[in-house]
C-alpha positions in Angstrom: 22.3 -13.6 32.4 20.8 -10.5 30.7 20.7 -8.0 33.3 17.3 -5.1 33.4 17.8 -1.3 32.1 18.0 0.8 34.8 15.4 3.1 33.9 13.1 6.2 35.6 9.4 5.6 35.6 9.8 8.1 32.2 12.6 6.1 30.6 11.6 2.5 30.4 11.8 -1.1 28.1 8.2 -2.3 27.2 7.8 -5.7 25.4 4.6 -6.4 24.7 3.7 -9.9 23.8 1.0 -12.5 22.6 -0.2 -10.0 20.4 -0.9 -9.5 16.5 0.9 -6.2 14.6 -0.6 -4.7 11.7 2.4 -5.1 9.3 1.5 -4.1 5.6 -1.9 -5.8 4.7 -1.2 -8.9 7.4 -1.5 -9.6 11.3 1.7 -10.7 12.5 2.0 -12.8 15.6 5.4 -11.1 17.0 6.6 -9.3 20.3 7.1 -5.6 19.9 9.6 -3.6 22.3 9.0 0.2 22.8 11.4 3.0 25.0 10.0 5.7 26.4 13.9 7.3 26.6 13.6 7.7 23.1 10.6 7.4 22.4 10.6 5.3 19.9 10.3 1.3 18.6 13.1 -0.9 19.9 15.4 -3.1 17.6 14.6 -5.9 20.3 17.6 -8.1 18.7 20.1 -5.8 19.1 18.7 -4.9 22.7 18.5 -8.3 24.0 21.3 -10.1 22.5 23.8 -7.1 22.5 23.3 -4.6 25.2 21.7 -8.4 27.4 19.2 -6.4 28.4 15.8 -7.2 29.8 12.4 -5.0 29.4 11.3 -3.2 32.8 8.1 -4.4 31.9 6.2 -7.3 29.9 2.6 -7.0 28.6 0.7 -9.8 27.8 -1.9 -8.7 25.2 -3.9 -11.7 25.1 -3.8 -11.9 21.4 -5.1 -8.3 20.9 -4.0 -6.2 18.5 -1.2 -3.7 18.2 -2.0 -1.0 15.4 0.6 2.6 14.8 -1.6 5.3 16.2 -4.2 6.7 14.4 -3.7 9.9 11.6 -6.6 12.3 11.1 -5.4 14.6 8.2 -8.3 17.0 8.6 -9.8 18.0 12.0 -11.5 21.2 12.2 -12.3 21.1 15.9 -12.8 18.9 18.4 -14.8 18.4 22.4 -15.9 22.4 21.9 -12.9 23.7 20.7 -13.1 25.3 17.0 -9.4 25.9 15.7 -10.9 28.6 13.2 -12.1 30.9 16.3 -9.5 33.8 17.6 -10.6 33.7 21.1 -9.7 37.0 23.4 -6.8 36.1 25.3 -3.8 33.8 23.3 -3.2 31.4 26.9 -6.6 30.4 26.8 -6.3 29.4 23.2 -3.2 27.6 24.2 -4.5 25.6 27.3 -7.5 24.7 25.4 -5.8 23.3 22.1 -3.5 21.2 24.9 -6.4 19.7 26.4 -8.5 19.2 23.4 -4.6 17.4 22.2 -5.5 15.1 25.5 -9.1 14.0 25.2 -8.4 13.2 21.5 -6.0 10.7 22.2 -8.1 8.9 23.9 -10.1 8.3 20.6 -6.9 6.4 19.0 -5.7 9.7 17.2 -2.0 10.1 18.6 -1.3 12.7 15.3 -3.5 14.6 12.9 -3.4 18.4 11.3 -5.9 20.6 12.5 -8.1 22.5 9.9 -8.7 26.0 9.4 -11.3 26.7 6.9 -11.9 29.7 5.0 -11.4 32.5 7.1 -10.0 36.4 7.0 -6.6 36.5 7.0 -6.2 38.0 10.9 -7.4 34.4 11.6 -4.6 32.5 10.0 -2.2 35.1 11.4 -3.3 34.6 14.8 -3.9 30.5 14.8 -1.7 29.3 12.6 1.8 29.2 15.4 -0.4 28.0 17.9 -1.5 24.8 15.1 2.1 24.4 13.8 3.7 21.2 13.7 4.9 20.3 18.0 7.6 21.7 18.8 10.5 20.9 21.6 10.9 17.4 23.1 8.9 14.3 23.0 6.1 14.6 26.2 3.3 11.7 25.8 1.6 13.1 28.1 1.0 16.2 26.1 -1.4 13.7 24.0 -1.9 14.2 20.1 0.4 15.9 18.2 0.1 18.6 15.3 2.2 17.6 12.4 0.9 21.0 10.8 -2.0 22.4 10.1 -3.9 22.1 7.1 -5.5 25.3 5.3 -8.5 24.5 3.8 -9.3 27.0 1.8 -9.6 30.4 1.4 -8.8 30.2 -2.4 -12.0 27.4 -3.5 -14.6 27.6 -5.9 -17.6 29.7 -4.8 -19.9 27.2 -6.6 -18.4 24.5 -4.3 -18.1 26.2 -1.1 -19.7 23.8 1.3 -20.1 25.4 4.3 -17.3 27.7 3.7 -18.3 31.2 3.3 -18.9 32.8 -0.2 -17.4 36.3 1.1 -14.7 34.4 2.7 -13.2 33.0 -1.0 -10.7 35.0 -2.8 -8.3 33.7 -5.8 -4.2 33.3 -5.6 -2.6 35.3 -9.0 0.9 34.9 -7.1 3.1 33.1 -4.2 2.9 36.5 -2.3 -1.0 36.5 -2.6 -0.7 33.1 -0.4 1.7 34.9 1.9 -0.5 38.1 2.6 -3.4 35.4 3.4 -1.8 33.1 5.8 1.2 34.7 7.0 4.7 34.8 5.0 6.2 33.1 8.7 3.6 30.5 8.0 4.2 29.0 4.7 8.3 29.3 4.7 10.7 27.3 6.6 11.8 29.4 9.4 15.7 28.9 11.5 15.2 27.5 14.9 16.5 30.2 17.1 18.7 27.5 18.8 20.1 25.9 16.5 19.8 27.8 13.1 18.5 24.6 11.8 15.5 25.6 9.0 12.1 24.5 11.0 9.4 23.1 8.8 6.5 25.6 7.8 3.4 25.8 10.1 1.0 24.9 7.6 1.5 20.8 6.4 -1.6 21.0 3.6 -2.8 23.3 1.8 -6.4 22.5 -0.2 -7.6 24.9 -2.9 -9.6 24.7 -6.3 -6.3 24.3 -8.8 -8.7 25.6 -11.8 -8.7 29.3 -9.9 -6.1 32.2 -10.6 -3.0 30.7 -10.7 -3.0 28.2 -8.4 -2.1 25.1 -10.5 1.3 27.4 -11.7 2.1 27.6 -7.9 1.7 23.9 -7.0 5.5 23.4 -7.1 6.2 26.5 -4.8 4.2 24.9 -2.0 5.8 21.6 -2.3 9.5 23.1 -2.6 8.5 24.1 1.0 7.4 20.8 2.4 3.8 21.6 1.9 1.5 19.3 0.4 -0.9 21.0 -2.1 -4.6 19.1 -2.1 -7.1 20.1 -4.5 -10.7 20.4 -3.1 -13.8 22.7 -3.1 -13.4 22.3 -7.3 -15.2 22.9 -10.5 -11.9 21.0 -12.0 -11.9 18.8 -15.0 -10.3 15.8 -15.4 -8.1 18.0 -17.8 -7.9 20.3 -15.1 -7.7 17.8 -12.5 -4.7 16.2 -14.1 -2.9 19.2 -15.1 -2.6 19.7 -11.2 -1.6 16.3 -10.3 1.5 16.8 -12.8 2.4 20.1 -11.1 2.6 18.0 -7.9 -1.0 17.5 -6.3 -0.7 14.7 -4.3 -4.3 14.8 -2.4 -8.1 15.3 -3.1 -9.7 16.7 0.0 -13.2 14.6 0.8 -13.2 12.9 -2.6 -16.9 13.5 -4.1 -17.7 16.0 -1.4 -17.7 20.1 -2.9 -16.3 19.0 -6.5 -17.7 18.4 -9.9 -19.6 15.0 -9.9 -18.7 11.9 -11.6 -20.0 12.1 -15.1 -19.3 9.8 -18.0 -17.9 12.0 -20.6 -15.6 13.7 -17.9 -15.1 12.0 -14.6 -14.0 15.0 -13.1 -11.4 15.2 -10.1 -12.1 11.6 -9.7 -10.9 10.3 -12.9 -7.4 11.1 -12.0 -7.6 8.1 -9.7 -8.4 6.0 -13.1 -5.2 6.9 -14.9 -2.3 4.3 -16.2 0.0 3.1 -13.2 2.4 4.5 -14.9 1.2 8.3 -14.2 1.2 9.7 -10.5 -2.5 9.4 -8.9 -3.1 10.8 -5.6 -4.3 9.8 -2.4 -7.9 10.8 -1.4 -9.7 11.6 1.7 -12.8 9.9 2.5 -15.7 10.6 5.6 -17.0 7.2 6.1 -19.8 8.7 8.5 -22.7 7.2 6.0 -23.9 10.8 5.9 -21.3 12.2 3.2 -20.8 9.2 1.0 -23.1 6.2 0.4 -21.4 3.1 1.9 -20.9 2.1 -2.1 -19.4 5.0 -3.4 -16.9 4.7 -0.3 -15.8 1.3 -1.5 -15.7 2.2 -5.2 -13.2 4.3 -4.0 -10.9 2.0 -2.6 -11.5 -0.3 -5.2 -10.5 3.0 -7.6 -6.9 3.3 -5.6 -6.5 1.6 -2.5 -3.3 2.6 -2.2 -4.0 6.1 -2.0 -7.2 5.5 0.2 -7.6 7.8 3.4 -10.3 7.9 5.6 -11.1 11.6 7.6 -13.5 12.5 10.0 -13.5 16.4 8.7 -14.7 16.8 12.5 -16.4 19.6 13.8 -15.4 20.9 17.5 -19.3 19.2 18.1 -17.5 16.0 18.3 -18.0 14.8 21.7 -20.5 17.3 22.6 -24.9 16.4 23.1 -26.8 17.2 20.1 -28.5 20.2 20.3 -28.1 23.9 17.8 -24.1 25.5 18.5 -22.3 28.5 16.9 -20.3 28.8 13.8 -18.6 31.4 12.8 -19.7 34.5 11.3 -22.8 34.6 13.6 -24.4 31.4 12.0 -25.3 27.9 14.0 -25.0 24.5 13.2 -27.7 21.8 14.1 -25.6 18.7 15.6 -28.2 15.4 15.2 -25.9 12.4 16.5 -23.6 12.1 13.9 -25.0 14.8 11.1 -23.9 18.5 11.4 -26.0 20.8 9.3 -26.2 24.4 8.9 -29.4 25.9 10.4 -31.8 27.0 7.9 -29.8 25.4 5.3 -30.9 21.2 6.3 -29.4 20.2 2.8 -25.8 21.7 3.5 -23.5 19.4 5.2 -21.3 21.1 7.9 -18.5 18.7 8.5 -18.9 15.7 11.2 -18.8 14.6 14.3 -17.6 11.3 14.4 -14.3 9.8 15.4 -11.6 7.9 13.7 -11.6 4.8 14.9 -15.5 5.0 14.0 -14.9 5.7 10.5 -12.9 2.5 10.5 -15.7 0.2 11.7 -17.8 1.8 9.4 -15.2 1.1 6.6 -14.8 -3.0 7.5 -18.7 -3.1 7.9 -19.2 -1.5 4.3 -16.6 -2.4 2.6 -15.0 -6.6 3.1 -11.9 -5.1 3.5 -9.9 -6.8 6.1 -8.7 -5.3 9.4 -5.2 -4.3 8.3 -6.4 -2.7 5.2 -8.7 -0.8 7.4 -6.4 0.5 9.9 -3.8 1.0 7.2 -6.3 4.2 5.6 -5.3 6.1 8.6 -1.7 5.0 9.5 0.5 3.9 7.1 -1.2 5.5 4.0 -1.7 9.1 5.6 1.9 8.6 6.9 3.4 8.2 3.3 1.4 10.8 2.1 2.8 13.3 4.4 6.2 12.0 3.1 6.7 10.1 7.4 7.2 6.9 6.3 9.3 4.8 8.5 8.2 7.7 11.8 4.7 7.6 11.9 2.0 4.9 10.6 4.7 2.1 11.1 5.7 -0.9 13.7 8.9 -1.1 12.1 12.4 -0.6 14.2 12.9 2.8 14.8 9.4 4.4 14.1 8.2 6.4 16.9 6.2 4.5 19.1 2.6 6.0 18.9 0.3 2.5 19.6 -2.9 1.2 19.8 -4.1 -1.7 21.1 -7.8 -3.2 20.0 -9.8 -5.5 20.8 -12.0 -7.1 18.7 -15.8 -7.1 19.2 -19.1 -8.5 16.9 -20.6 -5.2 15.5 -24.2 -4.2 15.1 -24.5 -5.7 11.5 -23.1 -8.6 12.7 -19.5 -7.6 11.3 -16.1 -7.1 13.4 -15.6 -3.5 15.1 -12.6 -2.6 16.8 -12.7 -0.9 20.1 -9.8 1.1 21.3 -7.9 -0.4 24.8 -5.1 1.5 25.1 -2.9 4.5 23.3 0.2 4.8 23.9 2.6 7.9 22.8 6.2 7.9 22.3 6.3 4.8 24.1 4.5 5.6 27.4 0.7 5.1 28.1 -1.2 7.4 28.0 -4.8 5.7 27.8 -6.4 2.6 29.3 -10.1 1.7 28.6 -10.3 -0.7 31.6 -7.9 1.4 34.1 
């Protein structure tokens, strides 16, 4: 008889069964086994029939489904906490990123990058090690996890500055002009003092306008260094546009939002998604918060490229927070109304959003006919690949660290199917319940 692991209440077997897995653009009907020793997705075969083990613990799901755990590529802030703020003392930066890291797993999001927008360069000197990728061993309980930050901006077009500020832009001639704005530290590989071993940069993404200074000519120094270069904030041409996908763009920040419009003698950044399979076309951010895009242009979009369709929430640190009128930076306030974030004085200039992931996905399935796994695949698997993690994050497969969700399924407003998040679960321990 197969005899149980004997396991601490920290290093334990989990099967979970009668349940549905989001594999690839299907439901599967199939158990899944997690460890929380390694924190990662169990090869149950090999467990069970070779080791004759037994999980410390079985979870019926009741047919519910089992999703990787949700990837927000761009975060800005989150539950009053604004990553682009230097507050006074460095602990209380720290001890409020970890909790902010706690609440927002609760949302579904078990990774994402937190956003610094266009800022002085003391800023990025002083947040950037605190929004690195995590560091040191596997702890659930620490919640989300930073796979890197991503620097949105200072080097965009002033014409297409959002709610980034016009003083704030500058323009790249040179790699060392990107050095003395973030940080040399921050955009290089650096030796862990352990083990020698090269760490990955602190900044993941990088989004700037490519048709600036030099910026397109440095594309390949970035992604020598692990750093994925988006273009966003643009005046860019489809000539333009393409130049810097062949240089090694890989992403469009907000697709639509802060760029050139669509227009039928030059689509723009968004033609570049129209180009022969044959060609590299990147992946693209979308808000589905029916305040940045129409609910059509959002599923012309993934009609355009689904493969390369990610959905953002570009959240504000208002998310979570009552409406009401909060500071920015630079002295300026933002007017929070549910879900829309303006700047005061300004009603017509967008200031990010306040939603949550797992909203944006509902929003999606109601808009778009796009089934649940296609859904949930715009902010697992796809963000996953893009960030070159495929097979660690955004996957169910054997081996893949085991960040979870499990959703049920419930009859939306409009009549559609919205998914409501039960339980998260990172590196294969639990670390929400809804019903508990």
């Amino acid at each position: 008889m197969p005899s149980a692991i004997a396991a601490s209440p920290r290093d334990r077997i989990t099967k979970f069964t009668n349940c549905r897995l989001v594999k690839g653009d299907v439901l599967v009907e199939q158990d899944l086994w997690v460890s929380s020793a390694t924190g990662r997705i169990v090869r149950s075969q090999e467990l069970f029939y070779g080791a004759k083990a037994v999980p410390d613990e079985t979870i019926d799901l009741g047919g519910r489904i089992i999703s990787p755990g949700l990837i927000d590529v761009q975060m800005n802030g989150a539950f009053g906490f604004n990553f682009s703020q230097i507050p006074e003392d460095p602990l209380t930066y720290e001890k409020t990123l970890r909790q902010v890291n706690k609440s927002l797993v609760q949302t579904g999001v078990t990774s994402y990058l937190p956003t610094i927008t266009s800022e002085r360069r003391e800023v990025y000197h002083y947040a950037l090690p605190f929004l690195g990728p995590s560091k040191g061993s596997q702890v659930a309980e620490h919640g989300a996890e930073s796979l890197g930050a991503h620097v949105e901006g200072p080097f965009l077009s002033p014409t297409k500055n959002g709610v980034h500020k016009v003083q704030n832009l500058i323009t790249a001639h040179s790699f060392a002009d990107l050095e003395d704005c973030y940080g040399a530290s921050n955009l290089n590989p650096t030796p862990d003092p352990l083990t020698g071993i090269p760490r990955a940069p602190q900044i993941k993404m990088l989004t700037a306008a490519p048709e600036l200074g030099s910026m397109t000519a440095l594309i390949p120094d970035l992604t020598a260094r692990g750093i994925v270069y988006s273009m966003g904030h643009t005046e860019a041409s489809y000539e333009e546009a393409s130049l810097a996908v062949s240089h090694g763009c890989t992403m469009i920040t907000h697709l639509f939002n802060a760029m050139r419009p669509l227009h039928h003698r030059n689509p723009g950044v968004f033609g570049v998604l129209g180009r022969a399979e044959s060609l590299p076309r990147p992946y693209f951010g979308i808000i589905a918060d029916g305040i940045h895009l129409h609910p059509t242009s959002v599923k012309i979009a993934f009609n355009a490229h689904p493969d390369g369709f990610i959905l953002v929430t570009d959240a504000m640190h208002l998310v979570g927070l009552p409406d009401g009128v909060y500071a920015w930076t630079n002295g300026e306030q933002i007017v929070k109304r549910g879900a829309k974030l303006v700047l005061q004085g300004a009603e017509d200039t967008i200031a990010g959003s306040s939603i949550t992931l797992v909203e944006c996905v509902n929003n999606f399935l109601c808009w778009s006919g796009a089934s649940i796994p296609q859904a949930l695949r715009a902010v697992t698997a796809t963000p996953a690949a893009m960030l070159g993690l495929q097979g660690v994050k955004g996957s169910l497969e054997s081996d893949a660290d085991a960040d979870l969700c499990v959703f049920s399924e419930e009859v939306g407003e409009a009549g559609g199917t919205r998914l409501v998040v039960d339980q998260v679960w990172k590196f294969g321990t639990k670390v929400f319940d809804r019903l508990e």
